[in-house]
ZADRENRO-886438 format. One record per residue (C-alpha): residue in three letters; x, y, z. Coordinates in pm, 1 decimal. Layout:
  res         u         v         w
  ALA         X         Y         Z
...
END
This chain:
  res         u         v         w
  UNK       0.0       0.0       0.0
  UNK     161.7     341.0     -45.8
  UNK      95.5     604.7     232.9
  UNK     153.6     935.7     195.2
  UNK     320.4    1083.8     505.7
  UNK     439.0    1426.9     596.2
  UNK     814.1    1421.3     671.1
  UNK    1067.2    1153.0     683.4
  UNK    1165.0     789.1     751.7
  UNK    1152.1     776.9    1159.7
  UNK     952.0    1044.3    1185.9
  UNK     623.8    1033.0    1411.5
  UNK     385.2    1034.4    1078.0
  UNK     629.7     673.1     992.5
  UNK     553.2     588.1    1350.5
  UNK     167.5     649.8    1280.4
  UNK     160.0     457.5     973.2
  UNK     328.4     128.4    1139.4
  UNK      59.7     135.3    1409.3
  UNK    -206.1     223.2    1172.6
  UNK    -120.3     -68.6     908.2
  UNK      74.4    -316.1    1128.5
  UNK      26.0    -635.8     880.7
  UNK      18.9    -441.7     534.1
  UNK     353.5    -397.7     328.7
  UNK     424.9     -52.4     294.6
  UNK     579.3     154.8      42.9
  UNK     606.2     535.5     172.3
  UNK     591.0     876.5      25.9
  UNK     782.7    1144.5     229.9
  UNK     594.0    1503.2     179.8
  UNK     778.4    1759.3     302.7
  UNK     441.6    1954.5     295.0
  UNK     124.8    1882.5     462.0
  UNK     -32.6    2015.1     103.0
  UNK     174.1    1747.8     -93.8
  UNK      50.6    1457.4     163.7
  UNK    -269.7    1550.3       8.8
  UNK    -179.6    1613.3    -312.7
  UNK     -31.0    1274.1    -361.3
  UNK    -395.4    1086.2    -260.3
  UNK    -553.3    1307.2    -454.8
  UNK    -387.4    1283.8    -795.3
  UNK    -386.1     940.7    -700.1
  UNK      -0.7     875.9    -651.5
  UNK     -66.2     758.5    -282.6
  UNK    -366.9     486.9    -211.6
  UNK    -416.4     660.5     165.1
  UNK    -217.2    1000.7     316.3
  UNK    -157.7    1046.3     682.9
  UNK    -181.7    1396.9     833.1
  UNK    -190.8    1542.1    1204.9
  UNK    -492.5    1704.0    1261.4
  UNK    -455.5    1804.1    1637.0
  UNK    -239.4    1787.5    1957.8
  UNK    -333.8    1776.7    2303.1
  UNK     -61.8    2035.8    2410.5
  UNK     -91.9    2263.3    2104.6
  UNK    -405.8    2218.2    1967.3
  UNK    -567.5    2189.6    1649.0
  UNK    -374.7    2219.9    1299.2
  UNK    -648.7    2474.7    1133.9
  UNK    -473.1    2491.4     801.9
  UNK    -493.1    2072.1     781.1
  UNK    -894.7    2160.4     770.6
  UNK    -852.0    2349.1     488.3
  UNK    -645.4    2171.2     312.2
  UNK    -868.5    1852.9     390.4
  UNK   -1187.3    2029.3     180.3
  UNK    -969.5    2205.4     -88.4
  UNK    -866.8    1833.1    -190.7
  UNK   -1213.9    1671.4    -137.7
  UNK   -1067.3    1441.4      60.9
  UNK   -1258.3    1166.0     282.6
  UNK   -1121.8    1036.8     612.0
  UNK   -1155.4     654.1     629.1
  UNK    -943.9     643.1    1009.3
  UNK    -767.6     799.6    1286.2
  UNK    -540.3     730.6    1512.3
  UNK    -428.9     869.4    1803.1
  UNK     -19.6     857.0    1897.3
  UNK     205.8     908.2    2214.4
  UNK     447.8    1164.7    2158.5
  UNK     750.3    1187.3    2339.4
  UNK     969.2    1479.0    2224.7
  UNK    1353.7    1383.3    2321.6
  UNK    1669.1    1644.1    2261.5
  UNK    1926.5    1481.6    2012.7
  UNK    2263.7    1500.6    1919.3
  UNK    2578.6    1371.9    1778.4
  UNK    2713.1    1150.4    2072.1
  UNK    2967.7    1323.1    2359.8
  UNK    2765.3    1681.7    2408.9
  UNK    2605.6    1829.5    2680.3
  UNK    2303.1    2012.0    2720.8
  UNK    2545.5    2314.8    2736.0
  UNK    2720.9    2310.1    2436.2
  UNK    2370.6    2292.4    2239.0
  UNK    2288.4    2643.4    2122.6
  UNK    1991.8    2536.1    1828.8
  UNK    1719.8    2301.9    1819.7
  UNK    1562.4    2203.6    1529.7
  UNK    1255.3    2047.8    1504.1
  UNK     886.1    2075.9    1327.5
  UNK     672.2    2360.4    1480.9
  UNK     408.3    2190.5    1603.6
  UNK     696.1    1968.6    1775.5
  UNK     863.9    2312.2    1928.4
  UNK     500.5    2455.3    2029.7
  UNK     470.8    2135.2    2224.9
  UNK     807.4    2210.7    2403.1
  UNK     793.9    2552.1    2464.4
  UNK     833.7    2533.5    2874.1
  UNK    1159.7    2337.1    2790.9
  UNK    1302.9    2661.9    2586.4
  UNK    1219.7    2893.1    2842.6
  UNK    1393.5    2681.7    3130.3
  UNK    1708.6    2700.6    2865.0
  UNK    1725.4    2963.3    2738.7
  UNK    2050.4    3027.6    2532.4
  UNK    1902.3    2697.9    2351.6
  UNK    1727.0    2878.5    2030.4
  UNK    1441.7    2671.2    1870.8
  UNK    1465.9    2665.7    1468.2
  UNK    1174.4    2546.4    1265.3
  UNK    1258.6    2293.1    1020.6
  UNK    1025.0    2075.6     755.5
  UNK    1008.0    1745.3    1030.5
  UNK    1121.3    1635.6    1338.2
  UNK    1316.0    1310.3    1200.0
  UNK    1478.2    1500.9     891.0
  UNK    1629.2    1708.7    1142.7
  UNK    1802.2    1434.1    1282.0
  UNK    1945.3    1286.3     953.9
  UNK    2071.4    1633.8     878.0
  UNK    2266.0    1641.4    1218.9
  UNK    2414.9    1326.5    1110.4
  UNK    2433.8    1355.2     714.0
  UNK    2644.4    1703.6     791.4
  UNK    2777.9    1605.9    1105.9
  UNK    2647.3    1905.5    1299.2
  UNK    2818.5    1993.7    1640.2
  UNK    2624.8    2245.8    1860.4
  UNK    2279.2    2143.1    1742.3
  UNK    2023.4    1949.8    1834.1
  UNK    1705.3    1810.2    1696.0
  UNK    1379.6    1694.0    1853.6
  UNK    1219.8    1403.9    1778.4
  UNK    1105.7    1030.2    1825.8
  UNK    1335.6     782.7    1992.6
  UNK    1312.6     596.8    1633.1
  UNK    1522.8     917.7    1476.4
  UNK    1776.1     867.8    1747.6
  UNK    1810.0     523.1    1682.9
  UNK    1849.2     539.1    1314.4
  UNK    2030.0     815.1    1299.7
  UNK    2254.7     722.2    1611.1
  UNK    2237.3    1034.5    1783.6
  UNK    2239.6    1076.7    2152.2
  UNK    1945.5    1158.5    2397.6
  UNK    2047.3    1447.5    2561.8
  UNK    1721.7    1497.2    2707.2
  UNK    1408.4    1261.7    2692.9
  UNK    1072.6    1369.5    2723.0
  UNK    1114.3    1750.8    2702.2
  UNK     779.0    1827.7    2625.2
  UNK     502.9    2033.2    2769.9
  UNK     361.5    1844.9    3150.0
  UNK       4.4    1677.2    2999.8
  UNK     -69.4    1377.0    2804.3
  UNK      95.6    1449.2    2485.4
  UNK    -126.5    1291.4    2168.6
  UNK    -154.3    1357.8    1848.4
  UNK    -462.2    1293.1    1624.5
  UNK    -391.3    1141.0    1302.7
  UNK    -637.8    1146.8    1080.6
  UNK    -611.8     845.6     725.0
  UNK    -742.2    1001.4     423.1
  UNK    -846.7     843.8      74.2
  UNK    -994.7     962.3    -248.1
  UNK   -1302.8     706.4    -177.1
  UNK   -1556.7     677.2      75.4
  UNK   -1556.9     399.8     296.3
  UNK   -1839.2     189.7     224.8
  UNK   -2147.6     183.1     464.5
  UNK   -2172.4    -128.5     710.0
  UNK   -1808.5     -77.6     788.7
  UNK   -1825.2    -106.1    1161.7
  UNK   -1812.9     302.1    1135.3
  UNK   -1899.2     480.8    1516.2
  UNK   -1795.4     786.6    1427.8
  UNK   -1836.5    1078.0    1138.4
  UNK   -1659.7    1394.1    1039.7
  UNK   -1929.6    1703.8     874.8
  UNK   -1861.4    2027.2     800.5
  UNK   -2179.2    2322.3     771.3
  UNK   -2200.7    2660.8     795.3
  UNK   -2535.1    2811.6     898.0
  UNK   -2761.6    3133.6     885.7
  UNK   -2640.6    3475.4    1021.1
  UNK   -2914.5    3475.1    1280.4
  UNK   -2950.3    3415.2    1702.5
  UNK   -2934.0    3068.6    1783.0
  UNK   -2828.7    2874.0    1453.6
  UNK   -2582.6    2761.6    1591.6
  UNK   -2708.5    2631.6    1944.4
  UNK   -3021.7    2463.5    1739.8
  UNK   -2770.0    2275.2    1515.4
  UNK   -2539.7    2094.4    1801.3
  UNK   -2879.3    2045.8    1984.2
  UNK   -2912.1    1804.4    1707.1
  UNK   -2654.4    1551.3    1869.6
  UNK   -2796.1    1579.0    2201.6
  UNK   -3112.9    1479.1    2156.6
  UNK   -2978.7    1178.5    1914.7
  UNK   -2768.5    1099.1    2184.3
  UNK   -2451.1    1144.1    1994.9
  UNK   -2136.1    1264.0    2202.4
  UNK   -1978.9    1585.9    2011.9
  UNK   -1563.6    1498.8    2024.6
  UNK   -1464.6    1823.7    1857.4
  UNK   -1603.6    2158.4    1719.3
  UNK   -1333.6    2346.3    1520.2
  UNK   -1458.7    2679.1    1327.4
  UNK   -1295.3    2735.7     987.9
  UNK   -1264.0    3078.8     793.1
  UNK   -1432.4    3100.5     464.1
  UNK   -1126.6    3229.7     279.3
  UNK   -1354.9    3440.0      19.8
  UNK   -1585.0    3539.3     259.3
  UNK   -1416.9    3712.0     571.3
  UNK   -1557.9    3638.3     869.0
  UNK   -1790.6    3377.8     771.8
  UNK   -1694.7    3041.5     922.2
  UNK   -1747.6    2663.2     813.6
  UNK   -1775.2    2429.0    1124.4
  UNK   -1639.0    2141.4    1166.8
  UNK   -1769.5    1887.6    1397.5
  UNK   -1684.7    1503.5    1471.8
  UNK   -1945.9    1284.3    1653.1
  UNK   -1978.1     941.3    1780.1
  UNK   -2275.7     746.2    1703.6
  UNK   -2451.1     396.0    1829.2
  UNK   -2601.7     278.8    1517.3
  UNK   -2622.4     351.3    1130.4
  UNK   -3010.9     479.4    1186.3
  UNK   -2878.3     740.3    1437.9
  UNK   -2598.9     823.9    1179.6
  UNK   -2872.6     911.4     899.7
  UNK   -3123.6    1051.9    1105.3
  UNK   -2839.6    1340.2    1226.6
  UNK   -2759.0    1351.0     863.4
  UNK   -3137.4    1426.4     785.0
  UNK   -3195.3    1663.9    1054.4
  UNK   -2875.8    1836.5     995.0
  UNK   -2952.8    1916.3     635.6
  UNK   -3261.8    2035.1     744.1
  UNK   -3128.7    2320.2     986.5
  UNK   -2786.6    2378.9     822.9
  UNK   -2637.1    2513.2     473.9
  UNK   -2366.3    2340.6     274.7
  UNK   -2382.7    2038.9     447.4
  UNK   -2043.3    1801.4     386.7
  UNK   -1973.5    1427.5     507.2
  UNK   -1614.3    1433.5     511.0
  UNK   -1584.1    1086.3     607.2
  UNK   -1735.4     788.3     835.9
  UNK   -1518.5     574.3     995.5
  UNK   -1436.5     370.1    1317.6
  UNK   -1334.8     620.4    1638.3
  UNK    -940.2     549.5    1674.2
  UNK    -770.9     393.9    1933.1
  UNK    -479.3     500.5    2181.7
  UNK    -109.3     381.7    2048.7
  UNK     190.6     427.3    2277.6
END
């Protein structure tokens, strides 16, 4: 199967795709860009793209959203991942004698109580957290450090100079598996992702979620999303669990009914913890 993933080999996107597909051969597709993890399923180069979607220390990756309904993309999975962030090096430095870090952003944002505890330590963004460790290596960097997965350091044979430097908090990330296609109904799917955007008048929005609550359906996110052509107009995006397939249509149905530009991004089954 190939899998579109954003960064490198080792990275925590590799790490999500192992847990993800832990019996299927794998051929990857390193993205530098979020944009080209979904341009590869959608031109069809990839059969299923994983992207990050949100973080329990940082929060949610807004631009993913976008790109997710520029690309008419469906999500057919997710999966959520233990992070732990660790400080790398080439072997025989101290903390000390590190002056740069370099790492993804959202990997920085979630270590951003390590950088102000050390200060002369400057954080650089880079493309991924695991590419910054080959670079270390590949140019045989003295003085900086990357941050990344325990897999980088092993591959890369760097040394930990500090482990688990992120943020206090249970550190996941949401992956979300995307594919041109639809799953097909009678899946085992238990959850759904919609987007809508509603009427410019008192209460749309409270009568819409009410929707769920009276179904019985338990709301996991609500994430509002600019309309990039008209300013400050907002699509929401909303993921719900559901029981059975007839409590799936019927919030469907009554959705359509109370909302505009109704959009089933995907239905799928609600993703389990990986460590």
């Amino acid at each position: 199967m190939r899998i579109a993933i954003q960064g490198g080999i080792a990275s925590f996107h590799h790490a999500a795709a192992l847990y993800y597909f832990p019996r299927t051969p794998l051929d990857l597709i390193p993205c530098d860009l979020f944009s080209q993890v979904c341009e590869a399923v959608s031109d069809g180069k990839a059969d299923r793209g994983i992207m990050a979607i949100e973080n329990t220390l940082a929060g949610s990756i807004l631009p993913n959203y976008l790109l997710l309904m520029a690309h008419s993309l469906h999500i057919v999975g997710e999966l959520h991942l233990k992070i732990d962030q660790n400080l790398m090096a080439l072997p025989g430095q101290t903390l000390r004698e590190i002056h740069t870090a370099r790492s993804h952003p959202m990997a920085l944002l979630q270590c951003s109580d390590f950088f102000h505890a050390n200060k002369w330590i400057k954080p650089e963004q880079s493309f991924d957290t695991a590419d910054s460790a080959r670079d270390i290596r590949q140019q045989n960097l003295q003085g900086v450090a990357a941050i990344a997965g325990r897999l980088a350091a092993e591959l890369y044979e760097l040394e930990i100079i500090a482990a688990n430097i992120e943020n206090p908090g249970s550190n996941f990330t949401r992956f979300l598996i995307l594919s041109r296609e639809m799953l097909p109904t009678n899946a085992g799917q238990n959850k759904a992702t919609v987007t809508f955007s509603i009427r410019h008048q008192p209460g749309a929005l409270v009568e819409a979620l009410r929707i769920f609550g009276d179904l019985g359906c338990n709301l996991t996110l609500i994430q509002s999303v600019p309309i990039t052509d008209k300013p400050y107009e907002y699509l929401f995006c909303v993921d719900f669990e559901f029981d059975s397939e007839s409590e799936f249509n019927t919030a469907l149905i009554r959705l359509r009914q109370q909302t505009d530009e109704l959009t089933l991004i995907g239905a799928y089954r609600r993703g389990t913890r990986a460590r």
